[in-house]
Biopython code that builds the backbone (N, CA, C, O; Angstrom):
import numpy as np
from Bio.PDB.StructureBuilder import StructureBuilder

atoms = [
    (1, "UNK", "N", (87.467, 117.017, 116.664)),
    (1, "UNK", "CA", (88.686, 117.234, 115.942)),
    (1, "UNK", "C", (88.587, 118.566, 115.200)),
    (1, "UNK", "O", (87.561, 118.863, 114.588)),
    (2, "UNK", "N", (89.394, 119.172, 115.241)),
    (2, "UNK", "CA", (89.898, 120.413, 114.826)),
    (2, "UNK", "C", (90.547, 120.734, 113.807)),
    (2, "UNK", "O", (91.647, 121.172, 114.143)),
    (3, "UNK", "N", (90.276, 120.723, 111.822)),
    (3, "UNK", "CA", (90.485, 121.382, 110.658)),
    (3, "UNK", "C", (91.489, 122.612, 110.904)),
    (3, "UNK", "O", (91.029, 123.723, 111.165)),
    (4, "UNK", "N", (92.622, 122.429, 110.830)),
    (4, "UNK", "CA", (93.324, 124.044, 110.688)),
    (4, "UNK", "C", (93.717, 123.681, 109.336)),
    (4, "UNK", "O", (94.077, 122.621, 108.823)),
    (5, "UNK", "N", (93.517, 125.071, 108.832)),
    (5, "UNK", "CA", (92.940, 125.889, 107.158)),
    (5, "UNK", "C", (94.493, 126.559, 107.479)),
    (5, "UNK", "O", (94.547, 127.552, 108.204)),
    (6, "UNK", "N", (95.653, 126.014, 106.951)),
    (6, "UNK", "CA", (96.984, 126.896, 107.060)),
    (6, "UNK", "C", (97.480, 127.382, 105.693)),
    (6, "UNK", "O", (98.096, 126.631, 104.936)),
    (7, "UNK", "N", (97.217, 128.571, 105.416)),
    (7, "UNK", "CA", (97.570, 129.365, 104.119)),
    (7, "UNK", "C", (98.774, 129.543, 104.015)),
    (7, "UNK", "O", (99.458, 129.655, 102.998)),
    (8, "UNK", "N", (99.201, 129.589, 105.647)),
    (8, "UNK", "CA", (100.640, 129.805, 105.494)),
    (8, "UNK", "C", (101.742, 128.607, 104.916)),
    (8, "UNK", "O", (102.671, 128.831, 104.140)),
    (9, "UNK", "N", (101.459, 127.581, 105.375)),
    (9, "UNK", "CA", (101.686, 126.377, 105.217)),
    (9, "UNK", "C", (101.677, 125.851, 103.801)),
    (9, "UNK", "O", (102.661, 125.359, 103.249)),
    (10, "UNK", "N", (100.433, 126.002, 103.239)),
    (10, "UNK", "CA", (100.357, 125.888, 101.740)),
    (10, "UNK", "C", (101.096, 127.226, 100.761)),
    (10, "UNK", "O", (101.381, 127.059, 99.575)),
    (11, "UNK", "N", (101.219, 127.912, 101.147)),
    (11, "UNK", "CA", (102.001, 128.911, 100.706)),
    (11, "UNK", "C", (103.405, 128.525, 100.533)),
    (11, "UNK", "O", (103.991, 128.513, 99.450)),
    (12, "UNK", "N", (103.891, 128.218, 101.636)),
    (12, "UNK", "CA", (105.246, 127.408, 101.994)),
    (12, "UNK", "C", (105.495, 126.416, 100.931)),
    (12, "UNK", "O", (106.476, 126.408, 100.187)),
    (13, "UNK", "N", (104.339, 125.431, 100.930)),
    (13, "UNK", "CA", (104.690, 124.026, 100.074)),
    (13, "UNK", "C", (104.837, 124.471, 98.567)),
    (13, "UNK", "O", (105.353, 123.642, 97.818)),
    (14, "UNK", "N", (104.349, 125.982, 97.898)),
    (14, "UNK", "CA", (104.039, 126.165, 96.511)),
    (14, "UNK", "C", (105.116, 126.790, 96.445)),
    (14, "UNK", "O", (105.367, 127.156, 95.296)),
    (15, "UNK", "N", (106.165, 127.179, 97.502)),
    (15, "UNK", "CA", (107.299, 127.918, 97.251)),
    (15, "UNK", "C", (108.708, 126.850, 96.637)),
    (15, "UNK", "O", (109.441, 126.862, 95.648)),
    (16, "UNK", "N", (108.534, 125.928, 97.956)),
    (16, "UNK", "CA", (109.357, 124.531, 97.827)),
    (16, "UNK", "C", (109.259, 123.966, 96.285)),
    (16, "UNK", "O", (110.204, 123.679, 95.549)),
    (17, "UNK", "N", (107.600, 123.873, 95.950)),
    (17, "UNK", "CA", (107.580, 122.994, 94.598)),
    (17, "UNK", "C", (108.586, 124.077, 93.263)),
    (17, "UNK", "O", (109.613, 123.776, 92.656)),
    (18, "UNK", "N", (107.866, 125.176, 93.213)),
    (18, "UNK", "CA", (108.624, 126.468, 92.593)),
    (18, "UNK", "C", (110.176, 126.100, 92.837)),
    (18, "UNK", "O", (110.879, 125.815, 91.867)),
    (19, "UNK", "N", (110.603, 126.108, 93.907)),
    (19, "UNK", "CA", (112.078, 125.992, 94.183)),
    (19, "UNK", "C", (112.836, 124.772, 93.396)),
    (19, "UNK", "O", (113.716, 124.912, 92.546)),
    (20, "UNK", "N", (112.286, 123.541, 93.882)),
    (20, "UNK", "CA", (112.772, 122.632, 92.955)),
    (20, "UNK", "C", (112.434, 122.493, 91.478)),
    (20, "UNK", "O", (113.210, 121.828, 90.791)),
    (21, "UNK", "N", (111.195, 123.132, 90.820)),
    (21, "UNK", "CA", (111.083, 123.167, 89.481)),
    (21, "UNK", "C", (111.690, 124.323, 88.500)),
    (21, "UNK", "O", (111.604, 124.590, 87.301)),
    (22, "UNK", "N", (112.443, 124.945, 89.809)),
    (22, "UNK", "CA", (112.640, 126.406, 89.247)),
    (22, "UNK", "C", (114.433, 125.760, 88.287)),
    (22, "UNK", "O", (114.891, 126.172, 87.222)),
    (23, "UNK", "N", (114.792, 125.079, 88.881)),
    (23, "UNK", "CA", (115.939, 124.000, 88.396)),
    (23, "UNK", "C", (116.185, 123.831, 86.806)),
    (23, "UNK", "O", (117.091, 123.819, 85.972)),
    (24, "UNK", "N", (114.774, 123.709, 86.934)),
    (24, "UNK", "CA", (114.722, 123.344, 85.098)),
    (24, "UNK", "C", (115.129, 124.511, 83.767)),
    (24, "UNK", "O", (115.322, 124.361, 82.561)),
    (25, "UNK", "N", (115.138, 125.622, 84.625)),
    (25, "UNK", "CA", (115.605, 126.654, 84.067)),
    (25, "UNK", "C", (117.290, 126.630, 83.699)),
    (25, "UNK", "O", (117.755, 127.506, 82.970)),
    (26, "UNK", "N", (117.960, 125.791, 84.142)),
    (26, "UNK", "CA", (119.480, 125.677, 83.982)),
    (26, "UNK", "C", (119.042, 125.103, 82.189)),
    (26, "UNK", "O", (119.639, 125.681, 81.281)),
    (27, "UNK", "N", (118.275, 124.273, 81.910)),
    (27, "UNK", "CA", (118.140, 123.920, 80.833)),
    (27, "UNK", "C", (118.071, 125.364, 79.421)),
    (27, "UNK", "O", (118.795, 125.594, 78.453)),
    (28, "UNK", "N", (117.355, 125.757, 79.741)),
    (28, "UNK", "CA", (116.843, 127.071, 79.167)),
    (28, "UNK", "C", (118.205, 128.334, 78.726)),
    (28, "UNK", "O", (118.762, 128.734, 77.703)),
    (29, "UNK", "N", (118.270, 128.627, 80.398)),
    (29, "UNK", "CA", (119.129, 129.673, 80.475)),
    (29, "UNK", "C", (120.405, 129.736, 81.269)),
    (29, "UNK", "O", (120.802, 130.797, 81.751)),
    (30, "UNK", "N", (121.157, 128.399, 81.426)),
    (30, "UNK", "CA", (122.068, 128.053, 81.949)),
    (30, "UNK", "C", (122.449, 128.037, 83.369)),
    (30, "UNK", "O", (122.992, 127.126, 83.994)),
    (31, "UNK", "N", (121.944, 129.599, 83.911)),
    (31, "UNK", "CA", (122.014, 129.535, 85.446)),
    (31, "UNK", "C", (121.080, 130.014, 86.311)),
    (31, "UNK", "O", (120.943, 130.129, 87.529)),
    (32, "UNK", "N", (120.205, 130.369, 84.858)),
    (32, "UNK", "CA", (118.463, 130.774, 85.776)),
    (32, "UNK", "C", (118.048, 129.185, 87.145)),
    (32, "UNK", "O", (117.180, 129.212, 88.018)),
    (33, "UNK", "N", (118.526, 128.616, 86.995)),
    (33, "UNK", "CA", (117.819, 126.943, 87.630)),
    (33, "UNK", "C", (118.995, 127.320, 88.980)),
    (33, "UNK", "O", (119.139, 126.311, 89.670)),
    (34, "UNK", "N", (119.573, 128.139, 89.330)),
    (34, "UNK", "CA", (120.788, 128.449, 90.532)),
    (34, "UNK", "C", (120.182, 129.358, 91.029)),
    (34, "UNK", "O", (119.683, 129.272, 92.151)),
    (35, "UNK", "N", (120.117, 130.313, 90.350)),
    (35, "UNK", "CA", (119.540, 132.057, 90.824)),
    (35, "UNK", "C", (118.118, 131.795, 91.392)),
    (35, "UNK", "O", (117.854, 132.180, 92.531)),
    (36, "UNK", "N", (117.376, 131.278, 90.783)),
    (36, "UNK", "CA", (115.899, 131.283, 91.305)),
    (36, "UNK", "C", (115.849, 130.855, 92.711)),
    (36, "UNK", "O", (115.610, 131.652, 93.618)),
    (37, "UNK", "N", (116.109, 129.388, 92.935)),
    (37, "UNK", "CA", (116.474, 128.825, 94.122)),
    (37, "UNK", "C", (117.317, 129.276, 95.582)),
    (37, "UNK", "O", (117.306, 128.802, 96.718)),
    (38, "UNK", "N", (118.198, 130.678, 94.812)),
    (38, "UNK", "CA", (118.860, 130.803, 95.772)),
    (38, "UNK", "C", (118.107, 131.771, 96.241)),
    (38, "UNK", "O", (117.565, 131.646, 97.339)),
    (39, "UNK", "N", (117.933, 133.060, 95.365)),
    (39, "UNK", "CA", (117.019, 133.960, 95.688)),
    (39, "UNK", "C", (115.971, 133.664, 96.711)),
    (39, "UNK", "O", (115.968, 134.304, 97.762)),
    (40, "UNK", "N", (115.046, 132.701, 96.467)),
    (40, "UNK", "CA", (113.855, 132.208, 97.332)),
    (40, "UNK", "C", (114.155, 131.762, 98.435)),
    (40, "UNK", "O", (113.350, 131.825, 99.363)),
    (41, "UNK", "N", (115.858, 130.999, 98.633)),
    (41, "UNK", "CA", (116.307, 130.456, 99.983)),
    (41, "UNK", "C", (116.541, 131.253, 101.073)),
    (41, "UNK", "O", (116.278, 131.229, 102.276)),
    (42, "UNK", "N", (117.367, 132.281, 99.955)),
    (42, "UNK", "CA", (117.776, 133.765, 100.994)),
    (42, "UNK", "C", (117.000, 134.274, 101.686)),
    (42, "UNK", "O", (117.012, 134.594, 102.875)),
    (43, "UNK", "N", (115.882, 134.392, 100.441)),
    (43, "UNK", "CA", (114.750, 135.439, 101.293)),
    (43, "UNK", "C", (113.611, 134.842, 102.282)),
    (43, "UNK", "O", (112.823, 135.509, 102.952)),
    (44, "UNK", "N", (113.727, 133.162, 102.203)),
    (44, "UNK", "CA", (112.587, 132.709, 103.074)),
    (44, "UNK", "C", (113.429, 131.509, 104.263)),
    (44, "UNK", "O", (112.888, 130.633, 104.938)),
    (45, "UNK", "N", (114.631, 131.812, 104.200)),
    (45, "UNK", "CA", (114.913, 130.760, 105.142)),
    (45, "UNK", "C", (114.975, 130.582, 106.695)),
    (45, "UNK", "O", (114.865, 129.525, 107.317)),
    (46, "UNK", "N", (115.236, 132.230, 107.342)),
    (46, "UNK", "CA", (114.399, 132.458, 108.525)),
    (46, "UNK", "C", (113.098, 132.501, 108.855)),
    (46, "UNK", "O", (112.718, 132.672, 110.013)),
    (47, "UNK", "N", (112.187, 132.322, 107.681)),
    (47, "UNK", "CA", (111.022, 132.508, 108.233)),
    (47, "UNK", "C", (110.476, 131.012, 108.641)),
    (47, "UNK", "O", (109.778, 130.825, 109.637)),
    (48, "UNK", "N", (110.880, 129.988, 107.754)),
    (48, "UNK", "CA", (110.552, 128.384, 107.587)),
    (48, "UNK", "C", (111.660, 127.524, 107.168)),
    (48, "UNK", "O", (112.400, 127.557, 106.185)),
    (49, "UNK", "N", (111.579, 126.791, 108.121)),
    (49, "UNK", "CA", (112.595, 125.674, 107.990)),
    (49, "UNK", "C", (112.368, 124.469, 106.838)),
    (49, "UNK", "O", (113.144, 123.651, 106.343)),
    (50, "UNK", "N", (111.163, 124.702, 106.675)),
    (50, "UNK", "CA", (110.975, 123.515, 105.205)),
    (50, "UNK", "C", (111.572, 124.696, 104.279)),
    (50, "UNK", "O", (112.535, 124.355, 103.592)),
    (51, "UNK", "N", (111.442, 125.099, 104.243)),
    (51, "UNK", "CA", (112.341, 126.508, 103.113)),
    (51, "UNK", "C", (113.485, 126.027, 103.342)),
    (51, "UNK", "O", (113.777, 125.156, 102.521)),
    (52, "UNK", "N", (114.426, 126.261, 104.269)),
    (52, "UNK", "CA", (115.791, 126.277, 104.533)),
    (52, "UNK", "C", (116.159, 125.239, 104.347)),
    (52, "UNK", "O", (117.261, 125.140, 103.806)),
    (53, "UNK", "N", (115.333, 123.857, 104.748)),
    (53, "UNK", "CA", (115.990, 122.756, 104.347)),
    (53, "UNK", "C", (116.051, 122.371, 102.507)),
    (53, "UNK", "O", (117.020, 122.355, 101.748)),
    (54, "UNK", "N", (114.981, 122.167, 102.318)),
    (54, "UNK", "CA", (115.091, 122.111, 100.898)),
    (54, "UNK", "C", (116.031, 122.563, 99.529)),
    (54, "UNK", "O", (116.549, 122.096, 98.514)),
    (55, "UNK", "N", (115.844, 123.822, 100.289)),
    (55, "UNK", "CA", (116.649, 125.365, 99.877)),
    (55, "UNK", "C", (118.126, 124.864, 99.579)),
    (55, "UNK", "O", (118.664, 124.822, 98.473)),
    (56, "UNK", "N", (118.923, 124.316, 101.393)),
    (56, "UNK", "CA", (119.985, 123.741, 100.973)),
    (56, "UNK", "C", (120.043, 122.441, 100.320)),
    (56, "UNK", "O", (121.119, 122.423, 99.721)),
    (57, "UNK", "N", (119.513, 121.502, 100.161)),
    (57, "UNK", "CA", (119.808, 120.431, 99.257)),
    (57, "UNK", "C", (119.665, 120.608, 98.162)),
    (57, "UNK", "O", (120.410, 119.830, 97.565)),
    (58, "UNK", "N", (118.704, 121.657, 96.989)),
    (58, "UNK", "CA", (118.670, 122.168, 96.010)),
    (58, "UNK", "C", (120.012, 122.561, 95.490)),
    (58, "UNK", "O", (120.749, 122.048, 94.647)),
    (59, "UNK", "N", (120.126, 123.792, 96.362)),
    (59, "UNK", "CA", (122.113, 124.691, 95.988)),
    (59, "UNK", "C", (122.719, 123.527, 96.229)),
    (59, "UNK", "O", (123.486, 123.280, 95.299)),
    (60, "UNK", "N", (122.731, 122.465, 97.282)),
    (60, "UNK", "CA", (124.197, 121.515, 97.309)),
    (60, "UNK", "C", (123.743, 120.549, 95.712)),
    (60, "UNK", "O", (124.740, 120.424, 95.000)),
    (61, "UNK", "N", (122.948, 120.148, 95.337)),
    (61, "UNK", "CA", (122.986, 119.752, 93.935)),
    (61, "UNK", "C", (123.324, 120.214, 92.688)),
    (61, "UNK", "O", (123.744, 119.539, 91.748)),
    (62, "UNK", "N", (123.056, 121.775, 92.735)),
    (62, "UNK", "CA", (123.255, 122.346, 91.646)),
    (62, "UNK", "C", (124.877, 122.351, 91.931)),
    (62, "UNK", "O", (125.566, 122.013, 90.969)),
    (63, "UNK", "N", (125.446, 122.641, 92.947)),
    (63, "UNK", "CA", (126.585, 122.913, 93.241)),
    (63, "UNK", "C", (127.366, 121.782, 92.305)),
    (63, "UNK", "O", (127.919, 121.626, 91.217)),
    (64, "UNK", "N", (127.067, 121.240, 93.304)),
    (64, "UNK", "CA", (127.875, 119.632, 92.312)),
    (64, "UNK", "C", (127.683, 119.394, 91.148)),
    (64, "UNK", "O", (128.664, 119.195, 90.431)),
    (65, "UNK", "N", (126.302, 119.338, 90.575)),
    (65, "UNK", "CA", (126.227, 119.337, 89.033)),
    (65, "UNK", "C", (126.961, 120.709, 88.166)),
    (65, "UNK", "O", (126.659, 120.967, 87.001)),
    (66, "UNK", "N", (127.748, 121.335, 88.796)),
    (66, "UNK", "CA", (128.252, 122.943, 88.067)),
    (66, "UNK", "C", (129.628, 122.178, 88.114)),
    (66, "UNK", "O", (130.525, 122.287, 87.278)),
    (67, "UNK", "N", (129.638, 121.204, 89.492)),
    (67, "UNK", "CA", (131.383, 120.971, 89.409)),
    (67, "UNK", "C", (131.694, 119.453, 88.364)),
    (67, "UNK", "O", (132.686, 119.069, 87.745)),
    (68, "UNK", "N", (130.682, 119.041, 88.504)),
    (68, "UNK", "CA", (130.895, 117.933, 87.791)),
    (68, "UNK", "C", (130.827, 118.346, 86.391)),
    (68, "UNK", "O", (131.562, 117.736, 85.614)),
    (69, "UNK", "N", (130.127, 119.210, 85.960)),
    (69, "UNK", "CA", (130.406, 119.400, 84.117)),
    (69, "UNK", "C", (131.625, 120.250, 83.967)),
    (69, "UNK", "O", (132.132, 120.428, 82.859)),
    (70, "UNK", "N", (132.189, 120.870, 85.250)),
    (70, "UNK", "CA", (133.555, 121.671, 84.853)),
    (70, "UNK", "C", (134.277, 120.230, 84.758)),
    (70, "UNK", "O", (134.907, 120.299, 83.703)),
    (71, "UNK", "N", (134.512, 118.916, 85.347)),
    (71, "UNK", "CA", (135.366, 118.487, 85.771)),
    (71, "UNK", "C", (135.397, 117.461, 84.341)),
    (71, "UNK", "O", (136.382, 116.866, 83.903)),
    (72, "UNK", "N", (133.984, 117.466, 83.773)),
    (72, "UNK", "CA", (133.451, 116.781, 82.693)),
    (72, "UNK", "C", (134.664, 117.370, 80.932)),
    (72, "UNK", "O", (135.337, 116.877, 80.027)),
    (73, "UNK", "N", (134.294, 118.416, 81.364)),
    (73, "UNK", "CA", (134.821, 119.106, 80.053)),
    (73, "UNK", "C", (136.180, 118.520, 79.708)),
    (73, "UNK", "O", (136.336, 117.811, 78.713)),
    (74, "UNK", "N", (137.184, 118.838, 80.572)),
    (74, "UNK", "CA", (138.738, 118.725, 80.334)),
    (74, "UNK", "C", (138.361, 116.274, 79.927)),
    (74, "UNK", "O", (138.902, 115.607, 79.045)),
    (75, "UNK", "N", (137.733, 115.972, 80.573)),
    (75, "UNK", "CA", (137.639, 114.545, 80.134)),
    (75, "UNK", "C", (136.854, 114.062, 78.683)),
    (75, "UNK", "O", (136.656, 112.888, 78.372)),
    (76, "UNK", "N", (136.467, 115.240, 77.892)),
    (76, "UNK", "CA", (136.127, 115.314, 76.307)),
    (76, "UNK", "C", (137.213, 114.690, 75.883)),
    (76, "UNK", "O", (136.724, 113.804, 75.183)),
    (77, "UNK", "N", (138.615, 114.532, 75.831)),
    (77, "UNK", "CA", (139.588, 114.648, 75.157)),
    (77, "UNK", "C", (140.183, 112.917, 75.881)),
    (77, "UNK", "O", (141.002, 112.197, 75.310)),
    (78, "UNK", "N", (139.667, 112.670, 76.901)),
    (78, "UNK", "CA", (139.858, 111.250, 77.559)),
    (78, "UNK", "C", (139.011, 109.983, 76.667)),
    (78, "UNK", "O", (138.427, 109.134, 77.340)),
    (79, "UNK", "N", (138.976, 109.908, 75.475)),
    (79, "UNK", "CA", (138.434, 108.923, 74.654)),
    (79, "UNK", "C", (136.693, 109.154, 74.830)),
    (79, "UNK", "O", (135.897, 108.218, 74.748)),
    (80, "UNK", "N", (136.367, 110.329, 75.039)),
    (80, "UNK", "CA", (134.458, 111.191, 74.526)),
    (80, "UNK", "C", (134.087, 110.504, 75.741)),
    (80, "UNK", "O", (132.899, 110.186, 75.796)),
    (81, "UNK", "N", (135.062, 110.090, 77.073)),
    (81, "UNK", "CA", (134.206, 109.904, 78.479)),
    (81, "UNK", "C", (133.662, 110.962, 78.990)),
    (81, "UNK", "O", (132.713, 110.770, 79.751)),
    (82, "UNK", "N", (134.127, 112.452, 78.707)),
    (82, "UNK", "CA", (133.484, 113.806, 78.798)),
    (82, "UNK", "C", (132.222, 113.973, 78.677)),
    (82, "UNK", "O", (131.472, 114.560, 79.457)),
    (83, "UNK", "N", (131.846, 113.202, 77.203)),
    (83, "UNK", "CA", (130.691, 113.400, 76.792)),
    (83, "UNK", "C", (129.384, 112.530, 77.399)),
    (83, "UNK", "O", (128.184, 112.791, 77.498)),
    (84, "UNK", "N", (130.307, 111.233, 77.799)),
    (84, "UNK", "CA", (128.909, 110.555, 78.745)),
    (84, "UNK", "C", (128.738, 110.793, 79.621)),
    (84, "UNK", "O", (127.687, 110.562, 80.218)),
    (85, "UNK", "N", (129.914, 111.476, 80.154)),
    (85, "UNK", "CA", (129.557, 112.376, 81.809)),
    (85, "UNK", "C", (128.489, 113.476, 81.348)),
    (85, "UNK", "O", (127.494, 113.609, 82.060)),
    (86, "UNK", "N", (128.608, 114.180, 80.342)),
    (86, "UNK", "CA", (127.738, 115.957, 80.146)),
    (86, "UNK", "C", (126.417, 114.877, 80.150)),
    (86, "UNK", "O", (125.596, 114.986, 81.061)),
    (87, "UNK", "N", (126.218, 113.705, 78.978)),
    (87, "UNK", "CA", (124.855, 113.493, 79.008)),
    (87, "UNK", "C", (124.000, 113.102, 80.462)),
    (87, "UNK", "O", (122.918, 113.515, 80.880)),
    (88, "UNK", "N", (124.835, 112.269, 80.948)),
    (88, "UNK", "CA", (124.599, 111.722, 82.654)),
    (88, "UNK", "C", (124.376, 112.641, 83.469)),
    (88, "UNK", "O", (123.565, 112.446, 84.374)),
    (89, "UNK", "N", (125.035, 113.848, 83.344)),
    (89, "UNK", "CA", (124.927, 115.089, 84.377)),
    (89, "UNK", "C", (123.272, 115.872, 83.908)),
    (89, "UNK", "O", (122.395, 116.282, 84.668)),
    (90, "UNK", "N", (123.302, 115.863, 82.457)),
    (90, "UNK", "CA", (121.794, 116.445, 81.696)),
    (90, "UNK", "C", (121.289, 116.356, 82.325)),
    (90, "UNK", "O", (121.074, 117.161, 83.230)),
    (91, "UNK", "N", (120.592, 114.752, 82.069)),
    (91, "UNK", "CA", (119.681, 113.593, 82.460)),
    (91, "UNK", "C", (119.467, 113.947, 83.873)),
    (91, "UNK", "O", (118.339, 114.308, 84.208)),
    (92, "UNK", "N", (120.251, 113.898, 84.591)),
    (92, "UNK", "CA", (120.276, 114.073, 86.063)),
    (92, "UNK", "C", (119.425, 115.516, 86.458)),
    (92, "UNK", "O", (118.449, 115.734, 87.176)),
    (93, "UNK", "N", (120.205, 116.282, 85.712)),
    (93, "UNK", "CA", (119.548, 117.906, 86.019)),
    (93, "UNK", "C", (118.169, 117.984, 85.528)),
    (93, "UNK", "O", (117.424, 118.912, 85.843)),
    (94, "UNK", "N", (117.712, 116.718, 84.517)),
    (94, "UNK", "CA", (116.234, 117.434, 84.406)),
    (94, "UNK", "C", (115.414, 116.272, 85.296)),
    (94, "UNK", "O", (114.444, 116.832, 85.806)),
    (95, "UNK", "N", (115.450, 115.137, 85.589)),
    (95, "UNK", "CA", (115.155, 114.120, 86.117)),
    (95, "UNK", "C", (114.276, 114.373, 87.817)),
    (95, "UNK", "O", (113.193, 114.359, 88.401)),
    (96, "UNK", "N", (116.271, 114.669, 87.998)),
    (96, "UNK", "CA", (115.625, 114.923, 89.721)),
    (96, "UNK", "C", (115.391, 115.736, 90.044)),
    (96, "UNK", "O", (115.207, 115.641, 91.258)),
    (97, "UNK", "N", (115.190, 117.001, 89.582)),
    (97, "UNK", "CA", (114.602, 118.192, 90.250)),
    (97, "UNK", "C", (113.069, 118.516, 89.887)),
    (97, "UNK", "O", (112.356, 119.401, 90.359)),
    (98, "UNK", "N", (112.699, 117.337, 88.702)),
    (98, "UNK", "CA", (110.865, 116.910, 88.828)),
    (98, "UNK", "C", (110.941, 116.287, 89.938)),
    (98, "UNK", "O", (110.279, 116.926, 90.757)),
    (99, "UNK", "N", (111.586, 114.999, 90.601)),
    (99, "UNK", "CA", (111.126, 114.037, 91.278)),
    (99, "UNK", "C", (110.793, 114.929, 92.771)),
    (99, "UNK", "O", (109.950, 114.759, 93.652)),
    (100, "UNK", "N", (111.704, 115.774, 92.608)),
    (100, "UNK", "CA", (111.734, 116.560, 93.743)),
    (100, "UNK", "C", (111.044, 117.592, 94.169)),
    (100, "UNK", "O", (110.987, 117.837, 95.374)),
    (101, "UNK", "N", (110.420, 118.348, 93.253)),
    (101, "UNK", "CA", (108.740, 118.837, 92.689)),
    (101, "UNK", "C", (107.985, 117.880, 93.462)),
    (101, "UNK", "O", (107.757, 117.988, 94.667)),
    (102, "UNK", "N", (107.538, 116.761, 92.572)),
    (102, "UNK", "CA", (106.749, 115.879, 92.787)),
    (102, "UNK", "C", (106.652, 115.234, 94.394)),
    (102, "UNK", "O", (105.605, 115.053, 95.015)),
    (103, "UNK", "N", (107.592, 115.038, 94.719)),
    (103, "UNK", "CA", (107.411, 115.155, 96.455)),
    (103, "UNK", "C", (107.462, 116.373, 97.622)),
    (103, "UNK", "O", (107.266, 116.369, 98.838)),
    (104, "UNK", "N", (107.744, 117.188, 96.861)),
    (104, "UNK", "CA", (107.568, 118.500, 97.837)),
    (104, "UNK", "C", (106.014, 118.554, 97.493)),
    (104, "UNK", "O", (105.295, 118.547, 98.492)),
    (105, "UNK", "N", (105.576, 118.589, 96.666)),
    (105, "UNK", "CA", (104.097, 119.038, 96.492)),
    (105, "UNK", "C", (103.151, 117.714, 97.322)),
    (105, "UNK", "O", (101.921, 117.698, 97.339)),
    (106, "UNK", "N", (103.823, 116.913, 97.816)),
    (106, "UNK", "CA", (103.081, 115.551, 98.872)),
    (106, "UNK", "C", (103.458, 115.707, 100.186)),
    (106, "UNK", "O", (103.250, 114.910, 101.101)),
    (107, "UNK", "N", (104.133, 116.980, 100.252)),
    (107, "UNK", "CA", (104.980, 117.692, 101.276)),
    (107, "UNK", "C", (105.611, 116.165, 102.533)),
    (107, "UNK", "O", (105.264, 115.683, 103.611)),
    (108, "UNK", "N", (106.739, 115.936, 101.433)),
    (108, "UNK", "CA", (107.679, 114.949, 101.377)),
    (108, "UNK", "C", (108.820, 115.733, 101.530)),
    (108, "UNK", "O", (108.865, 116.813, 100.940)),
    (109, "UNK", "N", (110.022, 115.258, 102.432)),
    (109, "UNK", "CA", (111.482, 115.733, 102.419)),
    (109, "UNK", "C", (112.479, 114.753, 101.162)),
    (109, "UNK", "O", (112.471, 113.526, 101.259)),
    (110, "UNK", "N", (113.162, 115.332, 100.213)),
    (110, "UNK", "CA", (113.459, 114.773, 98.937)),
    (110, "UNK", "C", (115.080, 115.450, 99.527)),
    (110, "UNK", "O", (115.435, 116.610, 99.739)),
    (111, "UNK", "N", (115.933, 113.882, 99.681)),
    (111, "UNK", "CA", (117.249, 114.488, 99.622)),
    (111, "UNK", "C", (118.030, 113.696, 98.121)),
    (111, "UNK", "O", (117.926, 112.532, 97.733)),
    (112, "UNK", "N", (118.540, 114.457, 97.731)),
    (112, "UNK", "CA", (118.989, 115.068, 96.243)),
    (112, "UNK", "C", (120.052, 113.986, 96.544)),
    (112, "UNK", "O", (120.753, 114.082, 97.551)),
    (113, "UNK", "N", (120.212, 112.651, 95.416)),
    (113, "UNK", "CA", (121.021, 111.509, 95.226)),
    (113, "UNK", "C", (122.711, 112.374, 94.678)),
    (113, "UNK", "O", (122.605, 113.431, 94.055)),
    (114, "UNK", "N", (123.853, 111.926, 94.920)),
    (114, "UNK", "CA", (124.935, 112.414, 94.101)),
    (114, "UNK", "C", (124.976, 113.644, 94.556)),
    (114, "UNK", "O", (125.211, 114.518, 93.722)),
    (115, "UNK", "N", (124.778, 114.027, 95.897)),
    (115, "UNK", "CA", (124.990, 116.191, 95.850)),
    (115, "UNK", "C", (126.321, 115.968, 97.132)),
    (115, "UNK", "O", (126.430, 115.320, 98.173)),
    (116, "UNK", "N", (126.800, 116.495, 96.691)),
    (116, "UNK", "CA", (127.769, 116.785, 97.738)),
    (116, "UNK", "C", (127.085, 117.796, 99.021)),
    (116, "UNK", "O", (126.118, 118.505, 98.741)),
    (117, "UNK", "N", (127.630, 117.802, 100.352)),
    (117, "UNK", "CA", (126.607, 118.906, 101.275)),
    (117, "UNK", "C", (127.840, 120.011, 101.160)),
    (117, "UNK", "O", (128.947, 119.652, 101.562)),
    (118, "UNK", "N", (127.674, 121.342, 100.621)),
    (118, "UNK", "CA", (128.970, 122.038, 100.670)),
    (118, "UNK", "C", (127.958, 123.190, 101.691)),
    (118, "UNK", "O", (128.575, 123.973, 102.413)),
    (119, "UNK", "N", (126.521, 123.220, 101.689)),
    (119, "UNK", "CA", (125.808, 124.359, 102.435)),
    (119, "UNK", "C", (125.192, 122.946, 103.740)),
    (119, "UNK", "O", (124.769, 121.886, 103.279)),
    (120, "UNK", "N", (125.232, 123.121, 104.943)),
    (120, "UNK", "CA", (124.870, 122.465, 105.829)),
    (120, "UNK", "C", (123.743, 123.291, 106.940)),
    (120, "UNK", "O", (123.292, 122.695, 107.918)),
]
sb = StructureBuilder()
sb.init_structure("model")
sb.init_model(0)
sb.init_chain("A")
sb.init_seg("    ")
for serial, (resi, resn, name, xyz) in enumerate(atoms, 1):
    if name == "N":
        sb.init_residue(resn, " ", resi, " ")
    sb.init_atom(name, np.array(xyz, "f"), 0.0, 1.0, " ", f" {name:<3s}", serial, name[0])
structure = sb.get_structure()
């Protein structure tokens, strides 16, 4: 039996984990957790398809979590249901994009609960 030593491969998987932890930055700096992810998708998605896939289920989450707190806001004024949507959407944004870390780094395919597919 035959050990292949793939740098490339592990290289790949530390990009993916980066990609989904890079998320957490929406916390921080509002749209750093969009930019990072996309940046890395752009630039590595012809080369690897675990890139490209990931890549898009990442953007189709953030996507939706950008539309769901626009859609959140105007429902502030619907008896503070606004406001349990913003906390639910939080929660969500810091939650699953560890869980999704955490299985890319077991080099696991993690499809993102609640994302709409708007990138296919």
């Amino acid at each position: 039996m035959e050990v292949i030593n793939d740098s490339k491969t592990k290289s790949n998987n530390q990009l993916v984990v980066i990609m989904h932890l890079s998320q957490l930055l929406n916390l921080v700096s509002g749209l750093g957790g969009i930019i990072v992810p996309l940046v890395i998708w752009l630039s590595q998605r012809e080369r690897d398809t675990t890139i490209d896939d990931h890549g898009k289920q990442i953007l189709n989450f953030q996507i939706t979590m950008f539309i769901a707190a626009i859609v959140a806001i105007p429902c502030i004024f619907l008896f503070g249901l606004g406001i349990l949507m913003l906390i639910g959407i939080g929660l969500l944004t810091l939650v699953i994009p560890i869980i999704g870390g955490i299985k890319a780094s077991n080099n696991e395919f993690f499809e993102y609960p609640f994302s709409l597919q708007f990138i296919k």
